[in-house]
N, CA, C and O atoms as a GROMACS GRO file, in nm:
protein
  288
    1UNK      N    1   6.524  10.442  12.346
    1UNK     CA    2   6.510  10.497  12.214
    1UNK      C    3   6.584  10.630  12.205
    1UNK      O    4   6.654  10.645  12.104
    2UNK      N    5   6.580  10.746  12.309
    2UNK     CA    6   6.646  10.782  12.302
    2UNK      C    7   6.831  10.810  12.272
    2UNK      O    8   6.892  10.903  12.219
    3UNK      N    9   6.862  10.714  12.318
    3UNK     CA   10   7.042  10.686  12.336
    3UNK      C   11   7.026  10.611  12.198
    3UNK      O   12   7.139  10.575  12.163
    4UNK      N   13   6.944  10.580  12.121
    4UNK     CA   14   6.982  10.576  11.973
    4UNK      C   15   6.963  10.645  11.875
    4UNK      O   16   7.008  10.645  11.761
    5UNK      N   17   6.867  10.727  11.949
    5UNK     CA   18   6.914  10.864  11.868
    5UNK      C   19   6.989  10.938  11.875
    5UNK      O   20   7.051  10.961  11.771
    6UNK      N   21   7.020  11.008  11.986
    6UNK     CA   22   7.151  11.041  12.047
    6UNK      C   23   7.255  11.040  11.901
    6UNK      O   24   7.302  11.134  11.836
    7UNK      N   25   7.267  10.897  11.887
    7UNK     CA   26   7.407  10.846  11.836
    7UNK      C   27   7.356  10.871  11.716
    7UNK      O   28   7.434  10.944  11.654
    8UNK      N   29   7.220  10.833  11.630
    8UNK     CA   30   7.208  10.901  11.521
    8UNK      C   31   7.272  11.013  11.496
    8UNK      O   32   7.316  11.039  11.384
    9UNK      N   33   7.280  11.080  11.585
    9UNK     CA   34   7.240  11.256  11.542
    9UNK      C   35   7.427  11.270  11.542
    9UNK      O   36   7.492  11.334  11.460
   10UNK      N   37   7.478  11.197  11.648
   10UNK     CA   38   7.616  11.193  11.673
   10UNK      C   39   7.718  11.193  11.586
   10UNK      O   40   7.811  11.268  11.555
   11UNK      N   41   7.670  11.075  11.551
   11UNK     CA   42   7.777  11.023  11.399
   11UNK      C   43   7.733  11.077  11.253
   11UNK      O   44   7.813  11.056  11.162
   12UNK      N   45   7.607  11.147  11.221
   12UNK     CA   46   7.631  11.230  11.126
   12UNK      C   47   7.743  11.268  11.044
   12UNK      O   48   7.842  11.298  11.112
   13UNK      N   49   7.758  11.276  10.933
   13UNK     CA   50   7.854  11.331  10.873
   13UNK      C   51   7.996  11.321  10.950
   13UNK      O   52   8.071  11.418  10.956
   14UNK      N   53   8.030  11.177  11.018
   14UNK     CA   54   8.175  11.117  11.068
   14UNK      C   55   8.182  11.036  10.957
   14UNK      O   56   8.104  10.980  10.880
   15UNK      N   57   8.345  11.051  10.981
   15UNK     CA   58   8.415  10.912  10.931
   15UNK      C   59   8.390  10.779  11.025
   15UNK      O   60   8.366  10.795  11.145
   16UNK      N   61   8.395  10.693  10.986
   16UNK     CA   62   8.437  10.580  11.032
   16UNK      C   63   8.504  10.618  11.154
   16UNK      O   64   8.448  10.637  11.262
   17UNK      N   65   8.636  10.630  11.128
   17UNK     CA   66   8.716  10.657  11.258
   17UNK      C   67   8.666  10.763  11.385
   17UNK      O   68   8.672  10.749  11.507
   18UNK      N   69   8.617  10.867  11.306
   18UNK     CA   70   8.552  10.937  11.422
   18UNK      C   71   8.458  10.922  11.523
   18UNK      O   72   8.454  10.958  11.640
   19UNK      N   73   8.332  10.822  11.405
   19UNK     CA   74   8.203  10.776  11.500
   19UNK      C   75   8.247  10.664  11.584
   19UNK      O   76   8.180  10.630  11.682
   20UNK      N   77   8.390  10.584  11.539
   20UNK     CA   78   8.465  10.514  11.644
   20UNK      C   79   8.496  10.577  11.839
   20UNK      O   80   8.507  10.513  11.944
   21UNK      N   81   8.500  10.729  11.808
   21UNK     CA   82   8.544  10.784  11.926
   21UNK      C   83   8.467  10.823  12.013
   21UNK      O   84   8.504  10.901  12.100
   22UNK      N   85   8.294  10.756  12.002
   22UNK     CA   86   8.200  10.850  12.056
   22UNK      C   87   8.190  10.675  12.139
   22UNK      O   88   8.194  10.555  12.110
   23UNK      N   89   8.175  10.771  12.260
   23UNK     CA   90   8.154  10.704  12.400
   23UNK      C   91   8.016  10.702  12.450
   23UNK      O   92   7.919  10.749  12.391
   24UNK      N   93   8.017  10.627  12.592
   24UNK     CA   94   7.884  10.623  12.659
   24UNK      C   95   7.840  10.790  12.729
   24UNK      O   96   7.728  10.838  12.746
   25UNK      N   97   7.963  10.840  12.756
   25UNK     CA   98   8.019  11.024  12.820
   25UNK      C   99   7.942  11.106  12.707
   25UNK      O  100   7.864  11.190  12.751
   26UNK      N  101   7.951  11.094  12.560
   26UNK     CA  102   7.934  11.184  12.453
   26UNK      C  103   7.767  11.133  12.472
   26UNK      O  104   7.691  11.229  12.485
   27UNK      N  105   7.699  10.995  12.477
   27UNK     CA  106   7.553  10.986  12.487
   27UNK      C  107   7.479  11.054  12.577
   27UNK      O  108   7.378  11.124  12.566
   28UNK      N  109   7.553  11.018  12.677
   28UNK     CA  110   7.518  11.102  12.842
   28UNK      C  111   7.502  11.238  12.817
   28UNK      O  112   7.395  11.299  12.828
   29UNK      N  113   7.600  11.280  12.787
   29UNK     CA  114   7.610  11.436  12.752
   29UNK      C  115   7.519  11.514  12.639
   29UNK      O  116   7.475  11.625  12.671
   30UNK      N  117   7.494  11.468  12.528
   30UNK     CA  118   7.361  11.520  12.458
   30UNK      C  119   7.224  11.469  12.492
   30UNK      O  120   7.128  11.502  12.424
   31UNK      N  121   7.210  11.385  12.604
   31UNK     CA  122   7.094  11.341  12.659
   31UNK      C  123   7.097  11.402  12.851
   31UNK      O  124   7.083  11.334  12.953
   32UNK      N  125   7.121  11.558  12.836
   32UNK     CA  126   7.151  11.591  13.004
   32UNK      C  127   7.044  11.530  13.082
   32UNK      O  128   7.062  11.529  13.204
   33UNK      N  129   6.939  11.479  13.038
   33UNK     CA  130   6.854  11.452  13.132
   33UNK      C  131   6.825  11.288  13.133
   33UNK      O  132   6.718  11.236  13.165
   34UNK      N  133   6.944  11.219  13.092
   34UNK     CA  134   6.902  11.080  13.101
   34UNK      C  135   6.931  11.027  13.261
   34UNK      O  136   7.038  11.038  13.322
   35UNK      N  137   6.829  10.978  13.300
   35UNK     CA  138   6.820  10.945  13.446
   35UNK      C  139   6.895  10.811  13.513
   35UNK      O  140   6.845  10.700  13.497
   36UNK      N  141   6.988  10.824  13.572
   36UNK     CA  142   7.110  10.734  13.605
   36UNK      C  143   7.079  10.619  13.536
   36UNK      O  144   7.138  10.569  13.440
   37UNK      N  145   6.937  10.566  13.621
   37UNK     CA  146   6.883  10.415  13.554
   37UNK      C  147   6.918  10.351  13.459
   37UNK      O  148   6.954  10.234  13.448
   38UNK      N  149   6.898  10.490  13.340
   38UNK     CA  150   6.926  10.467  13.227
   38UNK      C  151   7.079  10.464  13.101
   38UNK      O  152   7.096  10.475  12.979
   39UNK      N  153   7.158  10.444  13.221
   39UNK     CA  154   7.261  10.492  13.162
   39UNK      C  155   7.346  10.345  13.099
   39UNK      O  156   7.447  10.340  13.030
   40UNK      N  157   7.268  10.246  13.148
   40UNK     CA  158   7.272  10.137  13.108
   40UNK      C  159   7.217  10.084  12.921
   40UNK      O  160   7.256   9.986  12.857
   41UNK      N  161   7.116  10.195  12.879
   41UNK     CA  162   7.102  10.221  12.758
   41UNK      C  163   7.192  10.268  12.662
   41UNK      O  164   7.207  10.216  12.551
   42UNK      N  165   7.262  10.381  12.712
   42UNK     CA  166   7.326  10.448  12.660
   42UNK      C  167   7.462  10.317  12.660
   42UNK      O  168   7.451  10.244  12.561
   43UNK      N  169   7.518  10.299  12.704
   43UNK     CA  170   7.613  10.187  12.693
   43UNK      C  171   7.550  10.046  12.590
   43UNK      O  172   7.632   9.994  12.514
   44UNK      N  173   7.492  10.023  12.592
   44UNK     CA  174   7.411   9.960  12.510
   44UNK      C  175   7.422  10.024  12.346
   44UNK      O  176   7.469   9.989  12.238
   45UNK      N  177   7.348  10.135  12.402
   45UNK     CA  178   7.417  10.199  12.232
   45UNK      C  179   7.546  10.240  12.183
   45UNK      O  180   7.556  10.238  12.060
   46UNK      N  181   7.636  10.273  12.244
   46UNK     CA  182   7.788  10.264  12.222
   46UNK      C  183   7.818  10.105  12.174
   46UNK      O  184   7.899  10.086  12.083
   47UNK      N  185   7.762  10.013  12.227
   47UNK     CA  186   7.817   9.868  12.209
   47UNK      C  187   7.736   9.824  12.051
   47UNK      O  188   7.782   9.758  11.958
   48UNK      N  189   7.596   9.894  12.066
   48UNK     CA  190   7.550   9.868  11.893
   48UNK      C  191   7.665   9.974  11.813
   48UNK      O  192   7.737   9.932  11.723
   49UNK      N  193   7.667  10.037  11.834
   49UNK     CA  194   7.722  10.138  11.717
   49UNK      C  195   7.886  10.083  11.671
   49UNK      O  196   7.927  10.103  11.557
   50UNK      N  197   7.960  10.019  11.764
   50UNK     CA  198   8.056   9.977  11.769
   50UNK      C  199   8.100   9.804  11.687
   50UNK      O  200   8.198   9.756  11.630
   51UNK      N  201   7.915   9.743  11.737
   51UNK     CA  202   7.903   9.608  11.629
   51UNK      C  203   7.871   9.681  11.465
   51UNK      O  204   7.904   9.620  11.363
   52UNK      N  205   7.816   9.792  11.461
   52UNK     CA  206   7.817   9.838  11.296
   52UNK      C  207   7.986   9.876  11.274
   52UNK      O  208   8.045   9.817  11.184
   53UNK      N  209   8.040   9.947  11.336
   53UNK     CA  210   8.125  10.014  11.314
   53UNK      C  211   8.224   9.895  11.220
   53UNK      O  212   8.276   9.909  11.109
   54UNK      N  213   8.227   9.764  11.325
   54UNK     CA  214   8.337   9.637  11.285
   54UNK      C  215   8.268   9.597  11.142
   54UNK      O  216   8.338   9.578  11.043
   55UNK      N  217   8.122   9.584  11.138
   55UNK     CA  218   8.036   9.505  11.034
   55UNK      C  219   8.091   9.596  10.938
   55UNK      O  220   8.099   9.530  10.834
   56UNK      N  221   8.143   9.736  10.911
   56UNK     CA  222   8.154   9.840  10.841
   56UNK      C  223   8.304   9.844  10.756
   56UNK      O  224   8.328   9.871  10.638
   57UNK      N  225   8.394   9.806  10.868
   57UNK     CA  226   8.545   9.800  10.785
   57UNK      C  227   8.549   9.675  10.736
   57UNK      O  228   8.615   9.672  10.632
   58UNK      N  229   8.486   9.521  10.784
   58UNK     CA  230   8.452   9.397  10.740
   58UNK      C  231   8.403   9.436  10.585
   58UNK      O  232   8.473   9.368  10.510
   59UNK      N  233   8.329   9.500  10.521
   59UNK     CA  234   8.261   9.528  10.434
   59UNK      C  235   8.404   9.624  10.354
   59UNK      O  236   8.473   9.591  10.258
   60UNK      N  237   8.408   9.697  10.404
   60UNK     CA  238   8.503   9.800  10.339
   60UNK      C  239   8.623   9.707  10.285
   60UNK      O  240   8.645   9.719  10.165
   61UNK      N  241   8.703   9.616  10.357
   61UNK     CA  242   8.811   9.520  10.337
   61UNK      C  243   8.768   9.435  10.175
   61UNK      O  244   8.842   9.410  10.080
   62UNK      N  245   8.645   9.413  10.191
   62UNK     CA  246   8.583   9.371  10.057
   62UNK      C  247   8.547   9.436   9.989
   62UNK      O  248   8.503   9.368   9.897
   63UNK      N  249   8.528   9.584   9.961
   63UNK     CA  250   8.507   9.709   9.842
   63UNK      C  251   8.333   9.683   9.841
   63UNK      O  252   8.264   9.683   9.739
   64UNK      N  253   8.293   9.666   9.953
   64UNK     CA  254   8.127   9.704   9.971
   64UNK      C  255   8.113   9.853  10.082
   64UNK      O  256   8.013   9.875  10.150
   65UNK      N  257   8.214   9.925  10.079
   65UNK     CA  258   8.264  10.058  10.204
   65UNK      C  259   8.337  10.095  10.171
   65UNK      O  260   8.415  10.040  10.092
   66UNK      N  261   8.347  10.200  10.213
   66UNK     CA  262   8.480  10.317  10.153
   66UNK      C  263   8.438  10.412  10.268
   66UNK      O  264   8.341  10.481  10.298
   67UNK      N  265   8.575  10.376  10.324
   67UNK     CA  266   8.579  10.440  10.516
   67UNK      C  267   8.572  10.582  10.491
   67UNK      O  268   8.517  10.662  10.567
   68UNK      N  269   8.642  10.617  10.362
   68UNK     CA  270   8.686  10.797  10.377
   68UNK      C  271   8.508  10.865  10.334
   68UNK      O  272   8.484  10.985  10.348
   69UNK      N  273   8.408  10.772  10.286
   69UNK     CA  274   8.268  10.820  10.278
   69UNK      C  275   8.186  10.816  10.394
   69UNK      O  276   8.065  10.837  10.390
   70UNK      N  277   8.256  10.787  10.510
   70UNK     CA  278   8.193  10.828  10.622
   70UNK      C  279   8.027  10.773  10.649
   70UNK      O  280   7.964  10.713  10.562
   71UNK      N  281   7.975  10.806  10.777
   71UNK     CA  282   7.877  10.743  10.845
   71UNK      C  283   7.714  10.836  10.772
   71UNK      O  284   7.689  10.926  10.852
   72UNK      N  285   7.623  10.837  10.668
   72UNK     CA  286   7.563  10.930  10.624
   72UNK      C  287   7.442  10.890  10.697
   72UNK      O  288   7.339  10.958  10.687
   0.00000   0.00000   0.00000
């Protein structure tokens, strides 16, 4: 639960393209105390955020998104 919040808090006020650039390194890193074990979460959430990200320009290609309004 953590490493999805993480990425909540991450992609805030990104574009599209930006919340594209956030890695399993950027989860790790605002979570200093996630314990190796768990780092298997955090990759996990890079891989959800990345199935919205596609579901997101899929939508946008059809005028249900507008990439330059970013991740709110």
């Amino acid at each position: 639960m953590a490493c999805g919040s993480a990425v909540t808090e991450l992609v805030k006020s990104k574009t599209l393209a930006e919340a594209a650039e956030i890695g399993k390194e950027d989860i790790v890193q605002v979570l200093v105390s996630l314990p190796q074990t768990s780092s298997h979460a955090a990759q996990l959430a890079v891989e959800t955020l990345a199935l919205l990200l596609r579901n997101a320009k899929r939508e946008s290609k059809t005028g249900s998104a507008h990439e330059s309004e970013g991740l709110r």
